[in-house]
C-alpha positions as CSV (number, residue, x, y, z in Angstrom):
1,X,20.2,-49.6,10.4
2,X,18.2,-48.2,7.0
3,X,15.4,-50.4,7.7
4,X,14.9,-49.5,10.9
5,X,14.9,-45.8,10.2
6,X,12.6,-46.4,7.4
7,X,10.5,-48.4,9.8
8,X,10.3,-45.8,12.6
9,X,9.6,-42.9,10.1
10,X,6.2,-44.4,8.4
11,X,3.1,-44.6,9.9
12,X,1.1,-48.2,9.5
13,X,-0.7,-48.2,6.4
14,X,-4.1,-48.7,8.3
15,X,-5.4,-45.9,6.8
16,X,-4.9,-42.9,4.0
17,X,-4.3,-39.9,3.0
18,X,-7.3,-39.0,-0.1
19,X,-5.8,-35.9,-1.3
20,X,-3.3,-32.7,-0.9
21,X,-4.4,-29.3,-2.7
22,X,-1.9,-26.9,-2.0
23,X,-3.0,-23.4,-0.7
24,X,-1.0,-20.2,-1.8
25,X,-1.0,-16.9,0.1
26,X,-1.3,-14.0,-2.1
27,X,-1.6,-10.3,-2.1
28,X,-4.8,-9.7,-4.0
29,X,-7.1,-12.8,-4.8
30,X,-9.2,-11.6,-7.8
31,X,-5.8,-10.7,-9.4
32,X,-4.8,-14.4,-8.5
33,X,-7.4,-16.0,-9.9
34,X,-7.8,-13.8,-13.0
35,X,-3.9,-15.2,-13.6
36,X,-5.1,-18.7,-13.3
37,X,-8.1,-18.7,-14.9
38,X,-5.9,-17.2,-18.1
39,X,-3.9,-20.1,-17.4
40,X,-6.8,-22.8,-18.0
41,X,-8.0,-23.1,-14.4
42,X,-11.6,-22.7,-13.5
43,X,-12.8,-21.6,-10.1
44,X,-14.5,-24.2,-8.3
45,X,-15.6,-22.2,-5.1
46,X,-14.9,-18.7,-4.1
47,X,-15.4,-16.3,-1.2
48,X,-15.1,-12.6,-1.7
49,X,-15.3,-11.5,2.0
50,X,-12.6,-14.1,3.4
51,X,-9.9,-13.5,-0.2
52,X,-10.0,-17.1,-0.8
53,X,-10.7,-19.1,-3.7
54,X,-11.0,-23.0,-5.0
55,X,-9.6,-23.4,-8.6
56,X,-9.4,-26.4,-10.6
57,X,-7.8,-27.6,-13.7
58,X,-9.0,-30.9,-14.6
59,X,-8.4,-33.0,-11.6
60,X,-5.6,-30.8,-9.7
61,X,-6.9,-28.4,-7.8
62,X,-5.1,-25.0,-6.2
63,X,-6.8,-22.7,-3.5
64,X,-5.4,-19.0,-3.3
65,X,-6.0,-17.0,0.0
66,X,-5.4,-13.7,0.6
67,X,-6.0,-13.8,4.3
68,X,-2.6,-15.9,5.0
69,X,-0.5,-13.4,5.6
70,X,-2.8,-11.3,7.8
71,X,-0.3,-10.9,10.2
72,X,2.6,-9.4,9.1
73,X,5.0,-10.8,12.3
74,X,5.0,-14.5,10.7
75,X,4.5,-14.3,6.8
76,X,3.8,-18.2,5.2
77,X,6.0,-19.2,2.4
78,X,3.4,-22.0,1.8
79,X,0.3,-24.2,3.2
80,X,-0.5,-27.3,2.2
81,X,-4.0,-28.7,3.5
82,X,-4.1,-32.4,4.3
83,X,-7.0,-34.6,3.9
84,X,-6.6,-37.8,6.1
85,X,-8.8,-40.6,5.8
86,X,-9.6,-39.9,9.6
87,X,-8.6,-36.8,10.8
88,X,-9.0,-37.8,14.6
89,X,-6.9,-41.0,14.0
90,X,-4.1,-38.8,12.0
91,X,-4.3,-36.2,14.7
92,X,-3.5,-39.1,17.6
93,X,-0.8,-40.7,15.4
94,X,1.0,-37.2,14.8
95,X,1.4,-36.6,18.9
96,X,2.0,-40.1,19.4
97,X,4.8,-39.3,17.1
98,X,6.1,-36.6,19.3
99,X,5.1,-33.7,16.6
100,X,3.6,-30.4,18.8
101,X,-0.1,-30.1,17.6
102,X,-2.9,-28.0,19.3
103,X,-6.5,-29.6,19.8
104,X,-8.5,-30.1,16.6
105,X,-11.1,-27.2,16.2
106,X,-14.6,-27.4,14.0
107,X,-13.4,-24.3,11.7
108,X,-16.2,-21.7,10.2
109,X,-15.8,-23.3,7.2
110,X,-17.0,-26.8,8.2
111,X,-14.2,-28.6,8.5
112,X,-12.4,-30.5,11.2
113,X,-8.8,-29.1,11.3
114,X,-5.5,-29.1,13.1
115,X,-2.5,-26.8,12.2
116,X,1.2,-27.3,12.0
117,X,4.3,-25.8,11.2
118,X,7.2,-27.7,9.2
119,X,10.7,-27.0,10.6
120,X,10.9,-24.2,7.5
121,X,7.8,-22.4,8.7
122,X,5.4,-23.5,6.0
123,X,1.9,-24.5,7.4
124,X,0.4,-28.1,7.5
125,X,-3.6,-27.9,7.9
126,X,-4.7,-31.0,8.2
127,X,-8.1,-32.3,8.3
128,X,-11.5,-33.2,7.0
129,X,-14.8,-32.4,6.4
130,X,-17.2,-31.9,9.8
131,X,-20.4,-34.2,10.4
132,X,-23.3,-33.1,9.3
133,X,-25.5,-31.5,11.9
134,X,-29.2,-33.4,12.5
């Protein structure tokens, strides 16, 4: 009975997951990453206008984003973004799965993305970098 639970709950190992950097909502971003910076982190990448930031110590990395929690009604306790060897693949394996996801969606920031919610209301973005346009 074990094994076959265990069997039914992982994916085939056909492909991977390369990383997870996990994403923090906070109330003021240049406070956040003055705090982490104090605490040996470095910012990688930043943007003013959209409150979010890349930080990295070494080779973990943390992104703070203020804009999270933009709407009040459904605060995040957490978001973790996902980076799936093939984010098309992982999207068609999570339905197949039975897990409710909307269509993926080529974000602003170049990336090609779905969203989830964990049964505790903490967000999954999942996805990967978009093609280069020619």
């Amino acid at each position: 009975m074990r094994r076959q639970v265990l069997e039914n709950s992982v994916m085939e190992r056909t492909m991977g997951m390369t990383r997870l950097i996990p994403m923090l909502p906070v109330k003021s971003m240049p406070a956040s990453v003055a705090f982490y910076e104090r605490l040996g982190f470095s910012v990688e990448r930043r943007n003013d206008e959209w409150g979010w930031a890349l930080l990295r110590f070494d080779d973990c990395r943390l992104m703070v984003d203020q804009s999270i929690n933009a709407h009040p009604a459904a605060p995040r306790q957490s978001v973790l973004y996902l980076y799936p060897d093939n984010v098309e693949e992982y999207h068609r394996r999570v339905r197949g799965m039975g897990v409710a996801a909307p269509g993926l969606q080529t974000t602003f920031y170049g990336m090609v993305e779905f969203r989830i919610d964990d049964p505790d209301g903490n967000q999954l973005w999942i996805g990967q970098a978009a093609p280069a346009e020619g």
